[in-house]
C-alpha positions as CSV (number, residue, x, y, z in Angstrom):
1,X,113.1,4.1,186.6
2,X,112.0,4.1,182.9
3,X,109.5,6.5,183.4
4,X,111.6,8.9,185.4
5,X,114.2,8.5,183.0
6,X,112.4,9.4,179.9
7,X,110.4,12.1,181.9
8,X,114.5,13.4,182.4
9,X,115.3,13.7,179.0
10,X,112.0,15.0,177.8
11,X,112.5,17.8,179.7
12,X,116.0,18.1,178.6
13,X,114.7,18.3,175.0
14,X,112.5,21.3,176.3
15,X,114.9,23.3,177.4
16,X,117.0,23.1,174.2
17,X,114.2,23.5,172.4
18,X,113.2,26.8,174.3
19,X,117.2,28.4,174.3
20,X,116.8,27.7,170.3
21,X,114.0,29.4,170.7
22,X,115.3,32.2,172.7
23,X,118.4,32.5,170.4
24,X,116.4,33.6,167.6
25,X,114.3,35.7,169.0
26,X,116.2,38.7,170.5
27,X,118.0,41.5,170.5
28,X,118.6,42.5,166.5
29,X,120.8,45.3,167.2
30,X,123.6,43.6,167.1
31,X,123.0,42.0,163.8
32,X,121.8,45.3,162.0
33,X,125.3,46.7,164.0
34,X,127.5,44.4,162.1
35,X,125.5,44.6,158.9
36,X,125.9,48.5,158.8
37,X,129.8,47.8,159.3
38,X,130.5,45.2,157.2
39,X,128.4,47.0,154.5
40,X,129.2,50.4,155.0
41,X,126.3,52.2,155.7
42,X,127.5,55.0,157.4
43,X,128.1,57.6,154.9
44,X,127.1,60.6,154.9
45,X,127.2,61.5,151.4
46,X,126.6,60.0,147.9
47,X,126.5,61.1,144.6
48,X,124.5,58.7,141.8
49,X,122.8,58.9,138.8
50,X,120.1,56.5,138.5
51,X,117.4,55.3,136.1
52,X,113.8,55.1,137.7
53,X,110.9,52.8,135.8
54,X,107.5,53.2,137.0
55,X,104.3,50.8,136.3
56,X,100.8,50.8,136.7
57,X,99.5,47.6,135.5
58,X,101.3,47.0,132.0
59,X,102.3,51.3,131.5
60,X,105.4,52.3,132.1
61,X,107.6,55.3,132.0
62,X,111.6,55.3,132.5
63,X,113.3,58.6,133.9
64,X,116.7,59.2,134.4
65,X,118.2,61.6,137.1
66,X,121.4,63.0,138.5
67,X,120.7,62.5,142.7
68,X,123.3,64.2,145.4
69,X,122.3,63.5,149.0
70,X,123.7,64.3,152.0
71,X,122.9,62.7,155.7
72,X,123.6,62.4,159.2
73,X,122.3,59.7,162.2
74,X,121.3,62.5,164.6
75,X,121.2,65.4,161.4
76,X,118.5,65.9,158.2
77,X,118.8,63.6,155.2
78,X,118.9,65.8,152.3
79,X,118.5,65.2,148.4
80,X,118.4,66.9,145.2
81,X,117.6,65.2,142.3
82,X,117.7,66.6,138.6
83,X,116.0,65.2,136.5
84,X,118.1,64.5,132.1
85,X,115.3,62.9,130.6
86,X,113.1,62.1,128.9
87,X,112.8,65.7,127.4
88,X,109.3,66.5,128.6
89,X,111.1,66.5,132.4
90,X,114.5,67.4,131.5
91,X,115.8,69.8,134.1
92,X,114.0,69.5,136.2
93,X,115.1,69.7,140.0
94,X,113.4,68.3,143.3
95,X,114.6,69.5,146.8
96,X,113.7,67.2,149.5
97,X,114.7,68.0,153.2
98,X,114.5,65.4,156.3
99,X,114.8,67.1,159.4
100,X,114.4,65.5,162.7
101,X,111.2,65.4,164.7
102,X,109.9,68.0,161.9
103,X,107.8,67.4,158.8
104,X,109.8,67.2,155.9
105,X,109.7,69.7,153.2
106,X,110.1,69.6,149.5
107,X,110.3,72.1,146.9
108,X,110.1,71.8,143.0
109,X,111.9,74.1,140.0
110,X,110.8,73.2,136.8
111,X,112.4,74.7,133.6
112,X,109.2,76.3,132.5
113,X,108.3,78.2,135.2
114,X,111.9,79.8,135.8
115,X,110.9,79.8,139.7
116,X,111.5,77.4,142.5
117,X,108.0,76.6,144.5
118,X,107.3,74.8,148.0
119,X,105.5,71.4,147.7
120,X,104.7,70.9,151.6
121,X,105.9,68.5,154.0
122,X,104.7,65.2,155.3
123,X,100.7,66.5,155.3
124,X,100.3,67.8,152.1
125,X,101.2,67.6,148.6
126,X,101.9,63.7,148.8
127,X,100.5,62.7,145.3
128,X,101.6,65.6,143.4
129,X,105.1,65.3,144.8
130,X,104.8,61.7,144.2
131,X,104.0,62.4,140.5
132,X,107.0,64.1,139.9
133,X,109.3,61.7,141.0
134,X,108.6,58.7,139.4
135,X,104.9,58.6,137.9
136,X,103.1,57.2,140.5
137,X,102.7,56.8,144.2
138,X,106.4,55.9,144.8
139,X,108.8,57.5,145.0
140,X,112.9,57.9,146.1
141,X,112.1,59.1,149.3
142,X,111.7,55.3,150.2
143,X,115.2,54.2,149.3
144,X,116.0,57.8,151.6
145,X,113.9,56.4,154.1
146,X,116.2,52.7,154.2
147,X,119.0,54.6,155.1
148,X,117.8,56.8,158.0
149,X,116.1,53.2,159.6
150,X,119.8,52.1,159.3
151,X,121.1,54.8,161.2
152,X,118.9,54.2,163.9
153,X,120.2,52.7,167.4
154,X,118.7,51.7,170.7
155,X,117.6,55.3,171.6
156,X,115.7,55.6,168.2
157,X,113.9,52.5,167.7
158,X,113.6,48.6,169.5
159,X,115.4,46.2,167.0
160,X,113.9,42.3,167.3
161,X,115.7,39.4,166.2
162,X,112.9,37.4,164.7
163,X,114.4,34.3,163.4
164,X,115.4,32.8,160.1
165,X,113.8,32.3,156.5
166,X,114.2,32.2,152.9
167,X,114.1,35.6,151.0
168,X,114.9,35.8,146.9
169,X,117.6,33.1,146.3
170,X,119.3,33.0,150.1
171,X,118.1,32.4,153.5
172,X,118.4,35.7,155.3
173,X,117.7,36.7,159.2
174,X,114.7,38.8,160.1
175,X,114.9,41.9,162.4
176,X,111.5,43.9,163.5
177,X,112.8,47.8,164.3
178,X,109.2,50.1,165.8
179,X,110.6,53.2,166.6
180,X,110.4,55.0,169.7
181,X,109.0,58.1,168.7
182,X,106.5,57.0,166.0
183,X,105.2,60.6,164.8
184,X,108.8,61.2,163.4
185,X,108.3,58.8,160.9
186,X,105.7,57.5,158.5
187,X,105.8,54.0,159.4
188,X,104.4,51.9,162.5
189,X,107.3,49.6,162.1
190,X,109.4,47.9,159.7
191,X,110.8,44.5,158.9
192,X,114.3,43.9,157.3
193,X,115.8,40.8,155.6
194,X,119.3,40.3,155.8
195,X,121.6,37.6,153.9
196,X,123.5,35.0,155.6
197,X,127.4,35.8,155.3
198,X,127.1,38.8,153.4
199,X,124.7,40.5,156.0
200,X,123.3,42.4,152.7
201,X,119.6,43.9,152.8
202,X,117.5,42.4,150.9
203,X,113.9,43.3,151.5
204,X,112.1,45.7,153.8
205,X,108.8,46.0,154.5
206,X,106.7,49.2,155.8
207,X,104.0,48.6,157.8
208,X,101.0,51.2,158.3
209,X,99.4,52.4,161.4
210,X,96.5,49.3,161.1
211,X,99.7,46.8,160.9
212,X,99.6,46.3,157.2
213,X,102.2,45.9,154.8
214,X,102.2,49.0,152.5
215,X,105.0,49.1,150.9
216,X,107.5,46.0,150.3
217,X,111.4,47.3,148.9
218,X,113.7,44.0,147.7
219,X,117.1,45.2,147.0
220,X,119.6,43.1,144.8
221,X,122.7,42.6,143.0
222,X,125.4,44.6,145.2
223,X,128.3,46.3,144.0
224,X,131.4,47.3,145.5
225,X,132.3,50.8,145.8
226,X,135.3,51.3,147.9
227,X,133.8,49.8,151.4
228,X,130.5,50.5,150.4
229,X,127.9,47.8,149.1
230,X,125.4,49.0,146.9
231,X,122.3,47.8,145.7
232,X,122.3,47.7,141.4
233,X,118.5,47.5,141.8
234,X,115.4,48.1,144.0
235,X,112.0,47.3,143.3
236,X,109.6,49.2,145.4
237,X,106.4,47.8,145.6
238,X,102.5,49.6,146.8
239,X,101.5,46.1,148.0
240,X,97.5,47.0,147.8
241,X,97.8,48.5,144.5
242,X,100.4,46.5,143.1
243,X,101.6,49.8,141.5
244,X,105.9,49.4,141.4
245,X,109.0,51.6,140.7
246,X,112.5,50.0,139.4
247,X,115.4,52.7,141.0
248,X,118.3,51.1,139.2
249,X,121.6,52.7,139.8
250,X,124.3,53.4,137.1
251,X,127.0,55.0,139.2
252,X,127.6,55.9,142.3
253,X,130.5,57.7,144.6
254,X,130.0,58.0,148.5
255,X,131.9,60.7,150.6
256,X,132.6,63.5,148.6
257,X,132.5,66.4,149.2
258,X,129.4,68.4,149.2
259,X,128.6,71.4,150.8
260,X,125.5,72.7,152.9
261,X,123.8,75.1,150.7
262,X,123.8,72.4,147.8
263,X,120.5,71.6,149.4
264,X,119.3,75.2,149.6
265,X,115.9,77.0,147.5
266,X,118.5,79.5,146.4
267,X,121.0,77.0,144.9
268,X,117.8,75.0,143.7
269,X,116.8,78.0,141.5
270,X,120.0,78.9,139.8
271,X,121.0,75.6,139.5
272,X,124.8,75.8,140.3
């Protein structure tokens, strides 16, 4: 009777054990879902100006930059950034355009060459376009890149719930997203971190096509902005290089207007 008993509740134990485990690894949508809501991260445009720190080892270089972006969940992502200092770079304008399904395409205007000139999409260019933006191999186009993976649903991408664990000062819940249609994006797949309570993003990592971590993005000290939660700072992190870029943001408005050809060559060259 002992035996049987004790055989009884072991079993019992099991099962618990295994619905734990079942509970935490799941379906993530819903948690990214309620994140997006409770956050707002469904705007679709934003206007910031931003000061972006790069560093190789123990060099550095700090730019500052006006940024107006525009997006949509089943549209392009579109930026221009301008570029007020230092003075070597002052003036400087970069046009980036994120279609769907189709390489994305950048052009540059620079103040000493009166002319605005195509950089390439997603096959070519990639250093030199990296350059400009912040000194290095990163760039903004990650931070662009966190808010299209946020837009994503069940049609775009499968979102796992992989558990608990501690990230910067918090304990935050883990969710795997590997999209559906992985030639769209850069990326085999991607892991995000979100706090407890606040449901804010904390860290993402990007993961290459061998299943390495590339690139690692930690996100911290949110602001308020109407219902919008920002992120005062990002450090985005090359994780085989060690190479880093600091994107910290001094304002910020979300849902202004802005108007389509904003993000055209022609408005790029004359710089209205």
């Amino acid at each position: 009777m002992f035996f049987h008993m004790s055989y009884r509740r072991a079993a019992a134990v099991a099962l618990v054990l295994a619905g734990a485990r079942l509970a935490v690894a799941g379906d993530g949508w819903p948690l990214v879902d309620q994140a997006r809501r409770r956050n707002g991260s469904t705007w679709t445009t934003r206007r910031s100006s931003v000061t972006l720190q790069s560093f190789d080892g123990q060099e550095g270089r700090t730019r500052a930059a006006t940024i107006v972006e525009k997006t949509s969940p089943t549209g392009p992502h579109s930026t221009l950034i301008e570029f007020t200092g230092p003075e070597d770079i002052r003036g400087t304008r970069l046009l980036h355009v994120s279609p769907r399904g189709v390489p994305d395409q950048y052009w540059i205007w620079q103040p000493q060459t009166r002319r605005a000139r195509h950089l390439g999409g997603n096959a070519g260019g990639s250093s030199h376009r990296d350059e400009i933006m912040t000194g290095n191999d990163m760039s903004y186009r990650d931070l662009e890149l966190v808010v299209r993976i946020q837009q994503w649903d069940s049609s775009s991408a499968t979102a796992t719930l992989e558990g608990d664990e501690p990230c910067a000062d918090t304990e935050c819940s883990r969710v795997a997203l590997v999209p559906n249609r992985p030639n769209e994006f850069p990326c085999k797949r991607y892991r995000l971190w979100y706090s407890h309570g606040d449901l804010q993003l904390r860290r993402v990592d990007l993961y290459d096509l061998d299943d390495q971590v590339v690139k690692r993005i930690t996100c911290s000290d949110y602001f308020p902005t109407g219902a919008v939660q920002t992120p005062r700072t990002c450090v985005i992190e090359h994780v085989p290089s060690k190479v880093r870029s600091v994107i910290t943001v001094r304002e910020v408005a979300y849902d202004e207007p802005v108007d389509d050809d904003v993000f055209s060559v022609a408005r790029l060259s004359d710089g209205r």
